[in-house]
C-alpha positions in Angstrom: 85.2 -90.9 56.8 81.9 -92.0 56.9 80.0 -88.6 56.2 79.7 -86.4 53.5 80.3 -82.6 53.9 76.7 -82.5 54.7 76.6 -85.2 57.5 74.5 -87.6 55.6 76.3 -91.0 55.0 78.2 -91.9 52.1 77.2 -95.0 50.1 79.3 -97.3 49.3 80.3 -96.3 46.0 81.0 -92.9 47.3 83.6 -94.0 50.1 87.4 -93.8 49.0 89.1 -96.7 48.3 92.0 -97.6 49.4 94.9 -96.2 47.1 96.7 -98.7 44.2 100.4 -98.9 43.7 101.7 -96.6 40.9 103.4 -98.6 37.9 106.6 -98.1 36.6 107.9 -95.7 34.7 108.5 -96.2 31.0 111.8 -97.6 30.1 111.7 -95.7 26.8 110.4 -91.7 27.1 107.0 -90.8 24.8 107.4 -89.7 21.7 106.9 -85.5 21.3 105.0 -84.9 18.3 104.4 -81.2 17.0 102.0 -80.3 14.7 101.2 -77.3 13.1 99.2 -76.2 10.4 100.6 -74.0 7.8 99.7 -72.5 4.0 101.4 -73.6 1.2 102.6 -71.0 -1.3 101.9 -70.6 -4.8 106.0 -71.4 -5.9 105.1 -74.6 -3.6 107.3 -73.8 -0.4 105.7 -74.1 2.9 107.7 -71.8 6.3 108.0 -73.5 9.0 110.7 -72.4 12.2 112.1 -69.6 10.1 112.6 -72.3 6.8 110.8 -72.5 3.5 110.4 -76.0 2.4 109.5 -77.0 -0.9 106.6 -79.6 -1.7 104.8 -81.1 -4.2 103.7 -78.5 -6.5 99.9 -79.8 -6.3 100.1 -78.6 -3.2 100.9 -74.6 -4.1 97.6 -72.6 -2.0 96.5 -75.6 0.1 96.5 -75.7 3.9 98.9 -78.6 5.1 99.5 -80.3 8.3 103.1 -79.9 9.6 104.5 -82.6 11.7 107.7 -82.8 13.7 108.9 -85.4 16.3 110.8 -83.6 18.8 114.4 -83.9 18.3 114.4 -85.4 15.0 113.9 -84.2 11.3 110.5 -82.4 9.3 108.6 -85.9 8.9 105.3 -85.2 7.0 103.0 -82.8 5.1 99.3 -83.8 5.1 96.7 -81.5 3.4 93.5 -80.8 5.6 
């Protein structure tokens, strides 16, 4: 292909090149992280997936960043 839709020529930049080989494949899978952001309430507890979880009480009417790694535990509140 030599010729745009247009029939003007393509310039050298424009012309495909040839395609690389993919790389492998991780051994170990990416990490799933969810994050969600959530209000803390005045008695300090924050809900999250149908839970109340208790956190500092410096914390009671502050939005905080929930995060999760898929599969594993509540890892860490971070107010925004």
């Amino acid at each position: 292909m030599t010729e745009n839709a247009h029939g003007r020529p393509l310039t050298p930049s424009a012309r495909p090149r040839p395609a690389e080989p993919l790389r492998a494949a991780p051994v170990a899978p990416y990490p799933v992280v969810l994050v969600e952001t959530r209000v803390v309430s005045r008695q300090a507890l924050v809900s999250y997936r149908g839970n109340r979880y208790s956190v500092p009480p410096e914390l009671a009417d502050v939005r905080v960043e929930v995060t999760q790694r898929l599969g594993g535990d509540l890892s860490a509140w971070a107010a925004i």
